[in-house]
N, C-alpha and C positions, 0 to 999 in steps of 0.2 A: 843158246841164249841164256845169259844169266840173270838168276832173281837177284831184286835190291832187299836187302833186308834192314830196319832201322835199327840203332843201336842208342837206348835212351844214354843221355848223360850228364851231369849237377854239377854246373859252373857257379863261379861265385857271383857277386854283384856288378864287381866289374868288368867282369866277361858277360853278362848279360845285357850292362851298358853301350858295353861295344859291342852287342852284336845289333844294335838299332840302327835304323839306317838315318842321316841328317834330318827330315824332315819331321821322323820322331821324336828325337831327341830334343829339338826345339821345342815341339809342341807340348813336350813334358815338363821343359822349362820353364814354359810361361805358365804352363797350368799349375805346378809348385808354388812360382811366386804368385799367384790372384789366388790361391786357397789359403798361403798363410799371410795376404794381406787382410784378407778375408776376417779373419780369425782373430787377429790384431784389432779390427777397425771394432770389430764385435765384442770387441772384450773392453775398448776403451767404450764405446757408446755404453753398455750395459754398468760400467763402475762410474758413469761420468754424475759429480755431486751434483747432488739436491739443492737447488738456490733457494734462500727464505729472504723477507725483507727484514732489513736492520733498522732505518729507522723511513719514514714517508711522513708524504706534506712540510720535509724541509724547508728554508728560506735559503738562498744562493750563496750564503755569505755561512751561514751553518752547514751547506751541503757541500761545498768548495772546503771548507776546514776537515771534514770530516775524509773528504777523499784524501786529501792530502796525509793523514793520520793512517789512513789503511796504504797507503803505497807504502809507507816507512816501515808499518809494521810487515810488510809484505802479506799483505791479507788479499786473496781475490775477491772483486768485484764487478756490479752489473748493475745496469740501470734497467729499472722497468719502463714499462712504454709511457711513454710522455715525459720520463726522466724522473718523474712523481715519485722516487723509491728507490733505494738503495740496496741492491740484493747482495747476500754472502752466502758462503755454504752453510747450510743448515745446520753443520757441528759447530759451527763456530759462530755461532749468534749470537749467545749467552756472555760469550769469553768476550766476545767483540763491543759487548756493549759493557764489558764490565771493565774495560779499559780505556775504553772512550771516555766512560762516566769521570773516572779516574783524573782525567786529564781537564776534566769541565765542559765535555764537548756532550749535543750538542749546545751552546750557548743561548740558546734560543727560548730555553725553559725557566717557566716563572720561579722566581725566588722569593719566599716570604719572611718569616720570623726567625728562619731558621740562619741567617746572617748574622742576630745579635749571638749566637753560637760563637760566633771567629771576634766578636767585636772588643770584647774585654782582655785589649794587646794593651801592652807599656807603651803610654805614651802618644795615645789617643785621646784626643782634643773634645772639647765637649761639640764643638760643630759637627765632627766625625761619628760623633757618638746622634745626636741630634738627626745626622744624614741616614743615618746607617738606620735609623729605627721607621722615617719617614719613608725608605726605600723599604721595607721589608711591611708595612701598614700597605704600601702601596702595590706590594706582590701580592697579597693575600684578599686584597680588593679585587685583584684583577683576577688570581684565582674564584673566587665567589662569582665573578661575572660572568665565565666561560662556561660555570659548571650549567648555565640556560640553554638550552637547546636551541634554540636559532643564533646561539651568539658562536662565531668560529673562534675569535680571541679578542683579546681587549687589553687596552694602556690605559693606565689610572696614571693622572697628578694632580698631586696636593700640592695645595700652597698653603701651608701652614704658619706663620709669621711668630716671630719674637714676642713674647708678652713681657712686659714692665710692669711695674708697680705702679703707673698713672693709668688709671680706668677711661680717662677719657681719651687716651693716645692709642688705647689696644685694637687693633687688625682683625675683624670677624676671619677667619682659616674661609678657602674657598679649594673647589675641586673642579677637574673638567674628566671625562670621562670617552676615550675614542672605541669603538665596537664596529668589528669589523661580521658583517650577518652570514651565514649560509647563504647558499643560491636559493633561492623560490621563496627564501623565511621574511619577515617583517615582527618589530616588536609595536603592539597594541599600545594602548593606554595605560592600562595594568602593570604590562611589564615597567613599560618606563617609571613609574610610579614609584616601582618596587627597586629598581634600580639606582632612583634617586634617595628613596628611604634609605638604603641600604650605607650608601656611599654616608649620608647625612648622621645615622646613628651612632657610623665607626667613626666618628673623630668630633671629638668634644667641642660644644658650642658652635656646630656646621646648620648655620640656615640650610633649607632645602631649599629654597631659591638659587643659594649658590653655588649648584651643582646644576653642569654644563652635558650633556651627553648628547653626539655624536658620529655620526655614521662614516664609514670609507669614504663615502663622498665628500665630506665635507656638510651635509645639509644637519641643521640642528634638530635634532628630538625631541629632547625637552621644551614646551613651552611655558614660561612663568602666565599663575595665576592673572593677574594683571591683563595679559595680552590677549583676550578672552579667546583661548582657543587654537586658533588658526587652524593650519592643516589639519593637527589631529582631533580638532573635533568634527570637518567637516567630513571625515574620514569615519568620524564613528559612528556618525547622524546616515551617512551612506551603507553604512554595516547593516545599521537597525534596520533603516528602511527595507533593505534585500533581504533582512530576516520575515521582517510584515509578509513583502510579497509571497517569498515561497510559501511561509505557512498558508496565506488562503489559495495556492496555487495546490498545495496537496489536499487541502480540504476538499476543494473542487474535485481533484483525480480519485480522494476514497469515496466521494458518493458519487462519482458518473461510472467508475470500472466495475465495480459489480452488476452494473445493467447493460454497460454495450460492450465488457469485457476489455482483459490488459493490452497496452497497444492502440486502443482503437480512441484515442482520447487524449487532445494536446489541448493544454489551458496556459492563458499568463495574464498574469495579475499586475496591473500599474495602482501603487498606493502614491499618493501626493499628502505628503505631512508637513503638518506645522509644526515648528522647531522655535518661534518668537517667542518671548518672555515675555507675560504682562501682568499687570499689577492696577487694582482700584484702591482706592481708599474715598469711603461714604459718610457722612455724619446723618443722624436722625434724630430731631427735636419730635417732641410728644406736645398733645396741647397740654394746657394746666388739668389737672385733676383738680378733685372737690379736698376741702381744707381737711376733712379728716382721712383721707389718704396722701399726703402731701408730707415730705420729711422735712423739716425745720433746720436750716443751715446756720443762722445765725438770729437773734432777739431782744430786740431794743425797745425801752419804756422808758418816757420821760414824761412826769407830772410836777404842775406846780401851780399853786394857788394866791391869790390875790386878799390879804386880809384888809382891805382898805374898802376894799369894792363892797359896793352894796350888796345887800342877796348872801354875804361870804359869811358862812358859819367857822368858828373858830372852833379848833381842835379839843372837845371834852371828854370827858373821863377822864379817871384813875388811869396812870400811865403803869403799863403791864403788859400779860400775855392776853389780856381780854380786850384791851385797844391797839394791839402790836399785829393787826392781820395783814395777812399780803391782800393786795387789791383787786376784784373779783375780776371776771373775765372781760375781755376787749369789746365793747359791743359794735365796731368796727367792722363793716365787712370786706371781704378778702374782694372778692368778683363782684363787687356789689356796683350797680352803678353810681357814678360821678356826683348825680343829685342825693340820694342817699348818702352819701358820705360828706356831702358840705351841710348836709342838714345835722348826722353827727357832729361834726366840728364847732356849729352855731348853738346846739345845746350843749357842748359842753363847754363853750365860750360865756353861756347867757348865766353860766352857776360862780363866774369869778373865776374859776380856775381855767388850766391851758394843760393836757396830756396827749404826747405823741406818743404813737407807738411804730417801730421799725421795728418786722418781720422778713427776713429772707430766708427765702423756701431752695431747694435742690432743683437746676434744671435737670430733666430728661435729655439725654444724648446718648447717642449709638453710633460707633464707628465701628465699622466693617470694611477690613481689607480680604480683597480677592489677589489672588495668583495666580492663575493661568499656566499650565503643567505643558510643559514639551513635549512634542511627537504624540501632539492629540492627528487624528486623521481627518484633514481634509476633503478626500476624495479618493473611489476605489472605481477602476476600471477593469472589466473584467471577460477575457476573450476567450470563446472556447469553439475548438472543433471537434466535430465526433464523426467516425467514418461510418460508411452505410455499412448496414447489415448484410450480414450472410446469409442464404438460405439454400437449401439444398432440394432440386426436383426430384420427383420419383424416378426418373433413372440416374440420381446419384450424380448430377453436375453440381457445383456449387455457382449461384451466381449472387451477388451486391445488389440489394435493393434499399430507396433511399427510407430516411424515417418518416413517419406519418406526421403532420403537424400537430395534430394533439399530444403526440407523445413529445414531440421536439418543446412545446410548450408547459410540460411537465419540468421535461430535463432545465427548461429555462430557468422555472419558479425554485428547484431545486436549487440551482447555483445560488439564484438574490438570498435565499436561507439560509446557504450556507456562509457568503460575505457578509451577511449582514445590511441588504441591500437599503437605501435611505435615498426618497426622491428629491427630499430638501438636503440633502447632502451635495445633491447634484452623481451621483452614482450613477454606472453605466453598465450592462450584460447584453452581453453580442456572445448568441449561442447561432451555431451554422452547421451544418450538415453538409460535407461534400467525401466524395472517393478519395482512400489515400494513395500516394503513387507508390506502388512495390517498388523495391529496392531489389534490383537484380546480383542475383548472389551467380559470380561468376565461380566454377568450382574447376580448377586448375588441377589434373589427373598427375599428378609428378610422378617418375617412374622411382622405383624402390633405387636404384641406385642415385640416382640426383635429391632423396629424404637429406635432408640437414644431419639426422641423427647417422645412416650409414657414411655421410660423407667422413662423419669426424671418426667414425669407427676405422676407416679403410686407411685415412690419414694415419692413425696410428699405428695401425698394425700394418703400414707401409715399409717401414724402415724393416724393422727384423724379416717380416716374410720377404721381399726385396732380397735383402743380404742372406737369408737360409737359401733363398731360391736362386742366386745369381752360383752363389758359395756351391750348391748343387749339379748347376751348369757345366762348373768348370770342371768338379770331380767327375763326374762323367763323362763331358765331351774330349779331356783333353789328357786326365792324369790316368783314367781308368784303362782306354784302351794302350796304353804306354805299358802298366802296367800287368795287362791280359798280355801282351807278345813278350814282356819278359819272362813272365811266368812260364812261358813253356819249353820242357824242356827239349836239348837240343840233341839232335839226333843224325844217326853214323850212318849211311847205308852199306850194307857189305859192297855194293859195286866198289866204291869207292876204295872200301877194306882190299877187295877182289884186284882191283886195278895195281893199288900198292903194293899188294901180295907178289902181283904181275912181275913189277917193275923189280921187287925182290930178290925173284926166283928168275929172272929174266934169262939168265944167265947160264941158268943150268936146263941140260940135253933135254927134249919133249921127248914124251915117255907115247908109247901108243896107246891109244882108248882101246879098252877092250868092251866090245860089243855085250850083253845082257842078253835074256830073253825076253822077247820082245821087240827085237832092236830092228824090227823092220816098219815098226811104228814109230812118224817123225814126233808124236806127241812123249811117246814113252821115252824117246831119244833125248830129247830137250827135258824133261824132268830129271833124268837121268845123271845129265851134263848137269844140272842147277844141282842136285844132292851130293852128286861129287866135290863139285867146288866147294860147298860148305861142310862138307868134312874135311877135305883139305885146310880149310879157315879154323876148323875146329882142332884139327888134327895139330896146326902149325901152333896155334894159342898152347895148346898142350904142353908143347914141345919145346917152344919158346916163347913163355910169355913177355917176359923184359921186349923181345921185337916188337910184339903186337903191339906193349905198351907204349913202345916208341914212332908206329906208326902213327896209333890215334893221339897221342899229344902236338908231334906236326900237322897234322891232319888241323888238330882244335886252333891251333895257333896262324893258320894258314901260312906255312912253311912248305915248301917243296919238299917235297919226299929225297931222301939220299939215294 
């Protein structure tokens, strides 16, 4: 019996190729091509750019020009969600907007002063000149308008008209003013105000009346003084009032929460105010006062004498400063009654002579106008609930007991204090005491994999682990053991050496085995027989190596032995 013995031997690639059997070879096939698809796909995801936005909150007719501008320039592009925004690669933001600009684009952006820049060309008209000043007043209008916070953008037009040399033919300038708002915003009273100053200062001899402003909708803002109001004062008369209420709705919640604690304590406040205008005007006459407190308005004396009449002394003295006197006091009385003063008049009748006197004194009057002040309070209602108390038994339950009427009639007296309470007012306090209903806090156990935060983790690191892991897959299930059977090297058994030796030596005379010591043992026998043959294999390599060499290359080739 002959041993086999192996014979290592180092073929090259292509002889290791072929010596796989079909099923391999395929399987290494495709496992090549999915590891350097692999690697490719990985190499593009990992360099793939950076989008930035270029420009957002275009208008369709700016955002349609501008795509068309990057297709020509061959620029990639990408819309963000909703289309709101125009994304590019991030290296090329800067360059993209600096060539956009270049061209005027987007068109959408206000223009101001900065037009009378280009305007002084040959051959420009004074209307061109005229236009071009009244467009660029009216960019920088509308810049100033946008720069408010509730305003998204805004259109200004003047109508500024021709002046002449006839004053009475000249066109007051007038403006209208369209403002488009943010979502949730609204402009107050104030602003519009400021917006109408605004407009009314930038252009010479502009009523503020004559400026119109305007919402998206179409509904007007501005209202003229004249039109007393309207919406927006009804709007601001609702403001104030909602301010009244809350403040005495907190006043109430800081003095009830520090006694039944935070939470346990809901108040609302109804104010009802007067908003009318009114106006008295009162006159007050005084009686007459006494003649020496009485001011003297105007004073008339008339005398004159009778020299004919009997009784009538005629005028004597040295005419001088010693008969030149003024005439003594009026013996006339003021308040005096009726009979009294016909009896003056008949003694001063019974002397010849006739003197009037006309005295007018100052009436006393008093006029007093009242005004009447807006958002005085008519009436304050006021509701409050308080939840029962807590208390806790000695073995540590907690249970809700309700308040005691005296105290509930503290908390009462407390609130009329703190509003202000007035019976002639007609005022109202409705304090109550009931259990409040818990609110059940449902508490949802989410497991750590379905958290919002690991979702977005595993999203991410989806792709690369996926692609390391898939890319893994295939190096091992299909290139590796490909690879492990080529690896090893291929190997000669001497049987086979032995066989070819055979078929060799075929030819020539069998020699007779000569028996050994031992040789009646069939084990020592068969050792024997194997030692021999491989010194013969040894002995022949010796001898002729070229054969040997020619055996195992047919051998390798699977060629028939000669």
């Amino acid at each position: 019996m002959t041993a086999a013995i192996a014979i290592p031997v180092n073929p090259t690639l292509a002889q290791r190729l072929a010596g796989l059997d079909q099923a391999q070879k395929i399987r290494l096939g495709i496992g090549v091509i999915l590891f350097v698809a692999i690697g490719v796909i990985g190499l593009v995801m990992g360099r793939q750019a950076e989008w930035r936005v270029l420009y957002a909150n275009l208008a369709d007719k700016d955002g349609g020009a501008i795509v068309t501008q990057l297709t020509q320039m061959n620029v990639p592009y990408q819309y963000a969600a909703g289309g709101g925004a125009i994304l590019v690669p991030a290296n090329m933001v800067y360059d993209t907007r600096l060539k956009l600009a270049s061209q005027g684009l987007p068109k959408g952006a206000v223009t101001g002063f900065e037009l009378m820049d280009t305007a002084n060309r040959f051959g420009m008209t004074q209307f061109q000149e005229r236009l071009t000043f009244q467009r660029g007043l009216e960019g920088e209008l509308t810049r100033s308008i946008q720069a408010l916070s509730s305003v998204q953008s805004a259109r200004v037009h003047l109508a500024l008209p021709n002046q002449n040399g006839f004053f009475r033919d000249q066109q007051k300038p007038s403006a209208s003013v369209l403002v488009s708002l943010n979502a949730g915003r609204s402009l107050d009273r104030s602003q519009l105000a400021g917006i109408v100053h605004l407009v009314s200062s930038s252009v010479p001899e502009m009523d503020p009346k004559a400026v119109s402003v305007l919402d998206d909708s179409g509904k007007l803002l501005s209202t003229p003084p004249e039109a007393g109001g309207g919406l927006g004062a009804d709007a601001q008369q609702l403001q104030y009032v909602q301010q009244i209420e809350q403040l005495y709705s907190s006043r109430i919640l800081d003095i009830l929460e520090p006694v039944v604690g935070r939470q346990n304590v809901r108040a609302q406040v109804t104010a009802e105010l007067d908003f009318s205008q009114t106006e008295s005007t009162s006159e007050l006459f005084k009686p007459n006062q006494t003649p020496d407190a009485t001011a003297i308005r105007s004073q008339q004396l008339l005398e004159s004498s009778n020299a004919g009449g009997s009784g009538a002394a005629p005028p004597t003295g040295v005419p001088g400063a010693t008969t030149n006197q003024p005439p003594g006091p009026s013996a006339a009385t003021i308040n005096g009654s009726p009979q009294a003063m016909a009896a003056a008049g008949a003694a001063s009748g019974a002397n010849g002579g006739r003197r009037e006197s006309i005295i007018n004194y100052e009436v006393d009057k008093t006029v007093r106008v009242v005004r009447g002040g807006t958002g005085m309070i008519k009436r304050i209602s006021a509701a409050v609930v308080i939840n029962h108390q807590s208390s806790v038994d000695a073995k540590g339950k907690t249970t809700t007991v309700a308040i005691s009427e005296p105290q509930l009639e503290k908390m009462t007296a407390l609130v009329r204090e703190t509003i202000g309470f007035s019976k002639d007012r007609g005022d109202s306090v409705n304090v109550m005491n009931a259990p409040f209903a818990a609110d059940k806090v449902v508490v949802v156990n989410t497991a750590f994999w379905q958290q919002p935060e690991v979702m977005d983790w595993a999203r991410t690191l989806a792709w690369p682990l996926g692609t390391l892991m898939f890319g893994a897959l295939v190096l091992l299930g299909a290139v590796r053991p490909a690879l492990k059977v080529m690896a090893q090297p291929i190997q000669v058994s001497d049987a086979g050496l032995t066989g070819q030796l055979d078929a060799i030596e075929s030819e020539e005379p069998a020699r007779p085995l000569l028996t050994g010591p031992g040789a009646g043992s069939s084990q020592a026998t068969e050792m024997t027989a194997g030692e021999l043959a491989l010194e013969e294999a040894r002995k022949l390599t010796r001898d002729n190596p070229a054969a040997v060499a020619n055996i195992v290359k047919t051998w390798i080739n699977g060629e028939a032995p000669a």
